[in-house]
N, C-alpha and C positions, 0 to 999 in steps of 0.2 A: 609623777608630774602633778601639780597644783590644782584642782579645779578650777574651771574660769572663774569663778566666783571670789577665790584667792589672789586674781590675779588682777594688778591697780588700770583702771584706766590709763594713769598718766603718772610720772614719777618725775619728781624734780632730784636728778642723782645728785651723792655725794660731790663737792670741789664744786658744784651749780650755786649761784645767787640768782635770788626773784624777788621783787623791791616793785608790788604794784598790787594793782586788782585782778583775784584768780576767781573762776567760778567755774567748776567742772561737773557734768551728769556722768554721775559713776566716784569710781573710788578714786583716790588720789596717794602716792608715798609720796613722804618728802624726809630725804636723808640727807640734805643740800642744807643753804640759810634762807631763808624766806622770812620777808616781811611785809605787809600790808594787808589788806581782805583777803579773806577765803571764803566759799560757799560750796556744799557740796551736799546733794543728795543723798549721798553714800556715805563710806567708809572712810575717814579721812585717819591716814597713818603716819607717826610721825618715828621714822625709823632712829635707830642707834644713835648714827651721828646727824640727825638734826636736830638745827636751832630756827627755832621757829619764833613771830614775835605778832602776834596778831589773835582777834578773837576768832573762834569756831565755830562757825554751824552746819550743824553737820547729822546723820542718822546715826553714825557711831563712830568713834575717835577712840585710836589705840596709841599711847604717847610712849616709845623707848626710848627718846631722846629730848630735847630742852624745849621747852614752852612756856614763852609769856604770855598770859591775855587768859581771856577766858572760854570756857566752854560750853557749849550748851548744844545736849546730843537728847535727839528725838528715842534713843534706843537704849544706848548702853555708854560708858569708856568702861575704856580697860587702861589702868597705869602697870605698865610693867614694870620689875625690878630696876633696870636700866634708867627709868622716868624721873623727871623733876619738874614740877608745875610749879607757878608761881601767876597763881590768877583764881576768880571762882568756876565752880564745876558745879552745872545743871543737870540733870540727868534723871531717867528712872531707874536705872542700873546702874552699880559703880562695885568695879571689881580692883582691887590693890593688890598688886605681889609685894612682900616684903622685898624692905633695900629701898621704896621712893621719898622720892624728897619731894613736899610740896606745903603751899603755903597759900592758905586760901580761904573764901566760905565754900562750900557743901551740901547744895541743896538736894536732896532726894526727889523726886516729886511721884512719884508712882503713875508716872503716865496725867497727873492733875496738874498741868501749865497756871502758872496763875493763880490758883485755890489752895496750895499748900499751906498760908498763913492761917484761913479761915477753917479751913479742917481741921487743923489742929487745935485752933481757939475753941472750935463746935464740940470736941472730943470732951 
């Protein structure tokens, strides 16, 4: 069995459409099509078969299926093999399995919002 910790607040399933403003405390999957806002404290997951069309914010976003827009994660992503992005990615952590497809800028920040440019002009 999963830890609770593994397991989503709320899940938009597969054959689901959502065409609006989402904001959820806690993790969210979505294996369905969604498009417009999302916010989310947590874990936002974008399973297998979703397509997704909207920007992220979010503590950590794991994409195995389609994503337009951008990301921007307080913690980590994770692109899985299955992933295809097509936006830029914020992040302090950024993990790739071979096999994605994306297409984007790439910011790193090390936990430094904002100060990335300047640290690295001061280096």
């Amino acid at each position: 069995m999963a830890a609770k910790a593994d397991i989503p607040n709320c899940v938009i399933g597969d054959g689901s459409i959502f065409d609006g403003r989402f904001s959820v405390n806690g993790s969210i999957l979505i294996e369905g099509k969604f498009t417009g806002d999302i916010r989310t404290d947590d874990h936002l997951i974008v399973g297998p078969s979703g397509r997704v069309r909207t920007d992220i914010v979010a503590r950590r976003v794991t994409v195995a299926g389609t994503l337009i827009g951008n990301i921007a994660a307080s913690e980590e992503v994770t692109l899985l093999h299955t992933g295809k992005v097509l936006g830029n990615i914020t992040t302090p952590r950024l993990r790739v399995e071979p096999g994605v497809i994306t297409e984007g800028k790439v910011t790193i920040t090390s936990g430094e919002d904002g100060r990335v440019r300047e640290l690295i002009e001061q280096a």
